[in-house]
C-alpha positions as a printed NumPy array, in Angstrom:
array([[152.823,  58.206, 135.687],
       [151.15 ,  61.492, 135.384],
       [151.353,  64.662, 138.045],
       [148.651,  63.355, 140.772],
       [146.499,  65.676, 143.143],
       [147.848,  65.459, 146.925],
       [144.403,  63.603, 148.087],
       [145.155,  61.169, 144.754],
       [148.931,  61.18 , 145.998],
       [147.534,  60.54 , 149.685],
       [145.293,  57.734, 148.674],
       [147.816,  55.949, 146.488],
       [150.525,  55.84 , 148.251],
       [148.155,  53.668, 151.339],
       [147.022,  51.691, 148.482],
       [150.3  ,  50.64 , 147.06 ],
       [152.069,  50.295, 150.816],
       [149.33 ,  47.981, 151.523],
       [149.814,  45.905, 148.704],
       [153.868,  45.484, 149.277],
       [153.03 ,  44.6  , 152.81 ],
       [150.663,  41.438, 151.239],
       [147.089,  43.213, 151.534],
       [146.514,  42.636, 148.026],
       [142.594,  41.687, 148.367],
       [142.338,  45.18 , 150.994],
       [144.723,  47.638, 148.63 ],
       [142.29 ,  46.45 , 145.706],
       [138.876,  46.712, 147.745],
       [140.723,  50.044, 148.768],
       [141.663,  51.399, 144.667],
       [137.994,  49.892, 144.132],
       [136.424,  52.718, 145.69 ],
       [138.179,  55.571, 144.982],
       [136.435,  56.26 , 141.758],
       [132.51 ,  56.27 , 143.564],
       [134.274,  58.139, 147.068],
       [136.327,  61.277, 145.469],
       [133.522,  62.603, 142.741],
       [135.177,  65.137, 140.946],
       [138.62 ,  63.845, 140.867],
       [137.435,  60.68 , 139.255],
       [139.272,  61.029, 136.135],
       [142.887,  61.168, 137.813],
       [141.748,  58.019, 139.955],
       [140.923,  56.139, 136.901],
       [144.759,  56.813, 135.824],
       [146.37 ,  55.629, 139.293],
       [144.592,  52.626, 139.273],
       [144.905,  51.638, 135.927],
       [148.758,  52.269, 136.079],
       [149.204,  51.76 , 139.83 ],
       [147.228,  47.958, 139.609],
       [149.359,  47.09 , 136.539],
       [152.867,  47.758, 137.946],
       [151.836,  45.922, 141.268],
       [149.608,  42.872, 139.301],
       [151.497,  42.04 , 136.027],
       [149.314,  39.223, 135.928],
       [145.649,  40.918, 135.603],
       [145.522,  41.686, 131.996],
       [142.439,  43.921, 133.14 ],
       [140.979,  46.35 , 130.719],
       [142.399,  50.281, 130.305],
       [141.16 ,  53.324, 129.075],
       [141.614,  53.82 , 125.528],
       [141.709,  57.871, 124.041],
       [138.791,  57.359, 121.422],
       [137.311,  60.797, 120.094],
       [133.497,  61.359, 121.929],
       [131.057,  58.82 , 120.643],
       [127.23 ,  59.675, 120.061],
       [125.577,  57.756, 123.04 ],
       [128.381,  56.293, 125.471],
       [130.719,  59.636, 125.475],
       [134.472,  59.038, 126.58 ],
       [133.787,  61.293, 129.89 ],
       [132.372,  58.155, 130.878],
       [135.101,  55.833, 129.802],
       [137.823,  56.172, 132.499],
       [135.999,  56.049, 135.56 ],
       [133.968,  53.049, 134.3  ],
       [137.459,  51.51 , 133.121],
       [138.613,  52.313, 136.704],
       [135.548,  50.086, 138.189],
       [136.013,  47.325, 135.634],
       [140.079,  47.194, 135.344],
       [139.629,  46.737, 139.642],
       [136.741,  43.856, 139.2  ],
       [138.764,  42.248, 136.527],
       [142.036,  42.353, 138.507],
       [140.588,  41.3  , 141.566],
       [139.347,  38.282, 139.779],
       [142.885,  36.955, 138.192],
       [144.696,  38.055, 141.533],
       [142.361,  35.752, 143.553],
       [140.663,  38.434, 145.431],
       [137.356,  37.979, 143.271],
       [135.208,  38.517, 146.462],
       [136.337,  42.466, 146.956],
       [134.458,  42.93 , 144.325],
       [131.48 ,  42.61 , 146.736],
       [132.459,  45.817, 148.067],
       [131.969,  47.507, 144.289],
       [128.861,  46.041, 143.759],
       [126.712,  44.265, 145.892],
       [124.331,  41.574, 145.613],
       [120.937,  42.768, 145.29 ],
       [118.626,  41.285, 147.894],
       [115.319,  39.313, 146.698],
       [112.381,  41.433, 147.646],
       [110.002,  39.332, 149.622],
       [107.149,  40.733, 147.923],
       [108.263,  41.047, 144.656],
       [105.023,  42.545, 143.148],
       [103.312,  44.484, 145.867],
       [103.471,  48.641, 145.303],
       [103.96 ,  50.569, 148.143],
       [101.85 ,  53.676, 148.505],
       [104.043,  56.838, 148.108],
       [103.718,  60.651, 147.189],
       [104.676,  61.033, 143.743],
       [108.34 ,  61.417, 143.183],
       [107.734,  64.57 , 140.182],
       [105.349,  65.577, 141.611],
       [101.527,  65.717, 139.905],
       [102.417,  65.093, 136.363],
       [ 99.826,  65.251, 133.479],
       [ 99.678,  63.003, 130.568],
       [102.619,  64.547, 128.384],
       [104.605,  66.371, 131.353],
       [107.998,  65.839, 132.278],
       [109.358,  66.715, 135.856],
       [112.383,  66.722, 138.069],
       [112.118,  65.229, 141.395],
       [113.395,  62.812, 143.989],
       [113.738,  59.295, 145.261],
       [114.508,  58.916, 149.237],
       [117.254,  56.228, 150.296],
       [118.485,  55.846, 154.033],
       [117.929,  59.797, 154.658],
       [119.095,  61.243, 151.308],
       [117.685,  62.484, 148.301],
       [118.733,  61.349, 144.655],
       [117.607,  62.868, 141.775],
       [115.012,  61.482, 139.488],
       [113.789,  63.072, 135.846],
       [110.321,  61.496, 135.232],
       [108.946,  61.586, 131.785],
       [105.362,  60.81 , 131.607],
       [103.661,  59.768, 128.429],
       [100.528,  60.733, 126.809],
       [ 99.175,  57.07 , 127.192],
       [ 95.798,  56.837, 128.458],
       [ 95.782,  54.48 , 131.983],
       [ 98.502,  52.547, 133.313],
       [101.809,  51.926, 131.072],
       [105.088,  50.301, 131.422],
       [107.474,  52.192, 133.706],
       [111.771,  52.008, 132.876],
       [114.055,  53.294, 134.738],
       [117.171,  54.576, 133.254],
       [120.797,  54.181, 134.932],
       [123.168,  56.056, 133.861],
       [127.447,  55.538, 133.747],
       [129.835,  56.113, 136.242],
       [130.932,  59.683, 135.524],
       [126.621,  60.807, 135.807],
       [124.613,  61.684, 133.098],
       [126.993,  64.719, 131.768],
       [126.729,  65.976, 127.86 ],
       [125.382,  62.644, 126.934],
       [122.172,  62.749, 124.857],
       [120.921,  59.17 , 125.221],
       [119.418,  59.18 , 128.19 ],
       [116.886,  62.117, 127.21 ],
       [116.555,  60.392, 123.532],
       [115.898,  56.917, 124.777],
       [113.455,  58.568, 127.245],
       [111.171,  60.418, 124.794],
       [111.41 ,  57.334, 122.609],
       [110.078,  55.42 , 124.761],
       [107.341,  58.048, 125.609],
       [106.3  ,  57.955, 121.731],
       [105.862,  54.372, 122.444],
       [103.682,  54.936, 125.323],
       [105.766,  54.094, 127.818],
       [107.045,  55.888, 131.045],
       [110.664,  56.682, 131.954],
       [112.327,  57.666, 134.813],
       [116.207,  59.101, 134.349],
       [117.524,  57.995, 138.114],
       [121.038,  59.487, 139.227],
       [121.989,  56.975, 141.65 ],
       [125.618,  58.026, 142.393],
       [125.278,  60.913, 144.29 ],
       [122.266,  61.994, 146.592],
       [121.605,  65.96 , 148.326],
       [120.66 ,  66.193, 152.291],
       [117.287,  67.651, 150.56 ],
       [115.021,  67.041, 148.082],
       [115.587,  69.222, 144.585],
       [112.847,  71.507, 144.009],
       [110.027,  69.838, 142.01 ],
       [109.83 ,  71.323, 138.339],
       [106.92 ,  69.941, 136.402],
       [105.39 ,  71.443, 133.207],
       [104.322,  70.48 , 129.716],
       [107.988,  72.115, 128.154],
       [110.103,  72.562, 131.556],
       [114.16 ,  72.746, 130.213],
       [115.456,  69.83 , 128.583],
       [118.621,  68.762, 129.575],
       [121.226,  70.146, 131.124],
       [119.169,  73.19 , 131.639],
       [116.746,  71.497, 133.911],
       [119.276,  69.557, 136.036],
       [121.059,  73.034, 136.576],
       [118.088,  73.668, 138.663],
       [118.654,  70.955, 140.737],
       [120.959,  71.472, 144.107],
       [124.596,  70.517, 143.359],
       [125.311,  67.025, 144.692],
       [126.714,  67.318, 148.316],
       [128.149,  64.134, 148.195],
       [128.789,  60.484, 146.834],
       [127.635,  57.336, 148.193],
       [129.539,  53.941, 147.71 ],
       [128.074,  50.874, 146.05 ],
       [126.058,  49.631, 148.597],
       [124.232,  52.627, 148.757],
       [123.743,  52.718, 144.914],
       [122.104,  49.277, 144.746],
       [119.64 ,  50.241, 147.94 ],
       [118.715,  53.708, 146.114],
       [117.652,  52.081, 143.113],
       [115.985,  49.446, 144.501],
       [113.816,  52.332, 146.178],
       [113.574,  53.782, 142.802],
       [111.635,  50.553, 141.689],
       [109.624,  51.29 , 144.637],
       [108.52 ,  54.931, 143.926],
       [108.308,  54.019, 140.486],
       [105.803,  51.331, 141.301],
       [103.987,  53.434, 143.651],
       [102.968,  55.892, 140.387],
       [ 99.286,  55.931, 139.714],
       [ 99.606,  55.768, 136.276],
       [102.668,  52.877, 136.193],
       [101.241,  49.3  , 135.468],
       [103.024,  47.956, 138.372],
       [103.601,  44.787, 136.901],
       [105.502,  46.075, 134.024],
       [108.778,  47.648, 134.998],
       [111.504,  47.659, 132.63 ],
       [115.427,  48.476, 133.359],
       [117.623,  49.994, 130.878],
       [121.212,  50.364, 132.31 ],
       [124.953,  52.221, 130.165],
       [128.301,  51.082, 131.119],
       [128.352,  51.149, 134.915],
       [124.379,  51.458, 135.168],
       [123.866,  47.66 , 133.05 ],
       [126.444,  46.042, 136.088],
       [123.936,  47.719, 138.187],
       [121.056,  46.58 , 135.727],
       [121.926,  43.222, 135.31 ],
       [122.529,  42.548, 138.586],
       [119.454,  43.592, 139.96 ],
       [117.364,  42.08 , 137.243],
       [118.753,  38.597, 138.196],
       [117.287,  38.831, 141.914],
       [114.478,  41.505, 141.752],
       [111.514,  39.712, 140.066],
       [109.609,  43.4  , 139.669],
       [111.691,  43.839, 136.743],
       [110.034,  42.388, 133.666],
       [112.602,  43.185, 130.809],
       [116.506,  44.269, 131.441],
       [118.474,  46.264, 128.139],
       [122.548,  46.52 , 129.013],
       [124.394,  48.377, 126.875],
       [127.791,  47.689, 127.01 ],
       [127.989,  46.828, 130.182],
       [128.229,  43.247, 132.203],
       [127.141,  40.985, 134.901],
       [129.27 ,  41.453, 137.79 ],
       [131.542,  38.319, 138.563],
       [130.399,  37.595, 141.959],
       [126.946,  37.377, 140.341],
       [127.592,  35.162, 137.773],
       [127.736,  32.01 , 139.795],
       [124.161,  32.87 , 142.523],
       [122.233,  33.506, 138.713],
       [119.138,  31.104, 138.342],
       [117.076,  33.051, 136.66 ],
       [116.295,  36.604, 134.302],
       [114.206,  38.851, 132.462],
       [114.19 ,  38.63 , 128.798],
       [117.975,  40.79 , 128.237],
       [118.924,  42.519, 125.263],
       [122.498,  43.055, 125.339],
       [124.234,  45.616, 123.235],
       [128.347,  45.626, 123.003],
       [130.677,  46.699, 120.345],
       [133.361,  44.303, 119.941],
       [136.207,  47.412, 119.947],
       [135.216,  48.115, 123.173],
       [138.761,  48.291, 125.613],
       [136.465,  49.523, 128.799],
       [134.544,  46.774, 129.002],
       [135.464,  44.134, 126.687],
       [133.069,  42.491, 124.781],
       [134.134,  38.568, 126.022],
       [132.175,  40.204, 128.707],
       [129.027,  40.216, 126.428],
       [130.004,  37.076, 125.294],
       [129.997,  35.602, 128.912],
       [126.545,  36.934, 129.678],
       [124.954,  34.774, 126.528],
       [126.419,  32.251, 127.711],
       [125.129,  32.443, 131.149],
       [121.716,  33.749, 130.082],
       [121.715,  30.471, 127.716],
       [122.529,  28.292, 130.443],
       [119.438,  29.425, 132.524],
       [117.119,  29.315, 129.884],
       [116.462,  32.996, 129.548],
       [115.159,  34.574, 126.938],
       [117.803,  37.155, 125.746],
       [119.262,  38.659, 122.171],
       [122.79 ,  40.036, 121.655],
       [123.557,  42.626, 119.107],
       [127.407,  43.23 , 118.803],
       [128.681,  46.224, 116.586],
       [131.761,  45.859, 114.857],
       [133.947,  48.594, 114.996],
       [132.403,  50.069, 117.74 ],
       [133.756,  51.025, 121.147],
       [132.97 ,  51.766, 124.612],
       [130.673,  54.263, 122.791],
       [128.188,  54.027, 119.636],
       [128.453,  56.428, 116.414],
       [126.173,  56.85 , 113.189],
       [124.237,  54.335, 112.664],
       [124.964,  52.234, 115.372],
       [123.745,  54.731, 117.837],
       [120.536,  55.452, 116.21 ],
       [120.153,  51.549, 115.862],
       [121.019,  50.825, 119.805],
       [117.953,  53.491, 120.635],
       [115.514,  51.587, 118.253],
       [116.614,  48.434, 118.943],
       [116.414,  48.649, 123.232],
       [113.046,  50.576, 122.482],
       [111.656,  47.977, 120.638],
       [112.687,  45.283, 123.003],
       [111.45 ,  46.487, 125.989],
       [107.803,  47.527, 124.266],
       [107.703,  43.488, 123.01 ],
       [108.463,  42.251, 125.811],
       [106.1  ,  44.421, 128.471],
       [103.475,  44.482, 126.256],
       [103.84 ,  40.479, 126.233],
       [104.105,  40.337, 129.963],
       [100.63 ,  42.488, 129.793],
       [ 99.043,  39.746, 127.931],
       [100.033,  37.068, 129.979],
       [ 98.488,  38.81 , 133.078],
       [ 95.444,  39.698, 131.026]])
């Protein structure tokens, strides 16, 4: 095993006494969180858990990093801490201890008014047809960052809301790409960072060519601090909210695209939160202890590549069967040769193809209500 950090060292060694004393479910709820609670030493967690969980559960067969060069849209900065997450829900699920996984990722609670905006001050700010902004999303007293992209459509459009992987949004380009696609379509997006929330609000920064990128979320106050999975799943549900709440967001169109760890998150949500209208997950999956409390979803695209050793794609393959077994409406795409990341022509063809999905299926939803 590699050279650890002493807090790594710290947390491992508790972890693997508990599980030769017979803890097994509380060492893995334990390894479970270590990749959302210690931030910036996520990528040596993902390596103790990976290695630790194998030695001590020869049985899981759970999923492991793999050392594949940067891909185009799902970058390999993301792959270890999402392998991290999955290799624990995976594990936990052959070992018997399926219901830790509770811990990871909660089950979203059904809004009682599933359609009703709240009234709220706009979360970028006063945006003009074309602008893009940087602002915030309250959750239980902290502040998580939100980049809202506003189209040039005339009235109300569809709002989505973006959700990023487990290691943030980083060097990868897709979020920004699938976000100005989707403006050229009409639509509104909303880039939420849901792992990691500030004591204060960022300064708002609105304008018709603010910094794209990394450039504008250097302007944003460093993140203070994580928040677990249970705090994830309540910040995004206030994200719908605020989202809602926007003047110029047909309320009754709210679409969720979610990467990696953001489609557990997506696809999770999407099966209790009847706001959301359309669901893409991009190599991603429904979390186990969802699986069996599903009765119903969006239409859900689902885009996997069947090289992927993060999250593999029997994973995808599980989903259409569940979504089938519902009666959902729901397409698969699954790229061969691709990983836990899409290149070339893949890439461009997972932006068009989640694009196009969510416009057809809004824009139906829009009819029906017409």
């Amino acid at each position: 095993m590699r050279r650890l950090t002493p807090a790594i060292g710290r947390y491992a060694l508790i972890a693997l006494t508990l599980a030769a004393t017979g803890c097994t479910g509380a060492s893995l709820d334990f390894m479970g969180q270590l990749g959302i609670n210690l931030g910036g030493e996520a990528e040596q967690t993902a390596a103790l858990s990976s290695e630790a969980l194998a030695a001590h559960q020869p049985q899981a067969g759970g999923p492991s990093p793999n050392g594949s060069a940067n891909g185009a849209n799902g970058a390999s900065e993301n792959q270890r801490s999402d392998a991290q997450a999955v290799a624990t829900e995976d594990i936990g699920d052959s070992a018997g201890a399926a219901r830790t996984e509770l811990a990871m990722l909660p089950i979203p609670a059904r809004p009682a008014q599933p359609r009703k905006p709240e009234a709220g001050r706009a979360i970028c700010g006063a945006l003009a047809p074309g602008q893009r902004g940087i602002g915030s999303v309250e959750s239980n007293g902290l502040q998580f960052t939100v980049e809202c992209f506003r189209s040039k459509q005339a009235g109300t459009a569809p709002g989505i809301i973006i959700l990023h992987g487990a290691r943030g949004i980083g060097r990868n380009t897709i979020y920004e790409r699938l976000a100005e696609h989707l403006n050229a379509r009409g639509h509104h997006a909303f880039i939420f960072q849901y792992l990691g929330a500030a004591e204060t609000a960022p300064v708002v920064l609105t304008g018709k060519s603010p910094p794209k990128g990394a450039a504008a979320r250097l302007k944003t106050p460093p993140r203070k601090r994580g928040v677990d999975s249970e705090a994830q799943t309540q910040a995004i549900d206030r994200a719908i909210t605020a989202v809602q709440a926007l003047p110029y967001v047909d309320h009754e169109r709210i679409g969720m695209f979610g990467l990696s760890l953001g489609g557990f998150h997506a696809l999770a949500i999407a099966s209790r939160d009847e706001r959301i209208g359309a669901v893409v997950d991009m190599f991603g999956a429904m979390p186990r202890p969802v699986g069996p409390t599903v009765t119903r979803m969006p239409p859900t695209l689902v885009l996997h590549g069947d090289r992927d050793a993060v999250v593999p794609v029997r994973r995808a393959q599980e989903l259409a069967k569940l979504l089938k077994s519902i009666g959902a409406s729901y397409e698969v795409k699954i790229y061969k040769g691709q990983g836990h990341s899409f290149t070339g022509a893949a890439d461009q063809d997972s932006v068009e193809r989640s694009v196009e999905f969510l416009e057809r299926w809004l824009r139906a939803q829009s009819r029906t209500a017409g």
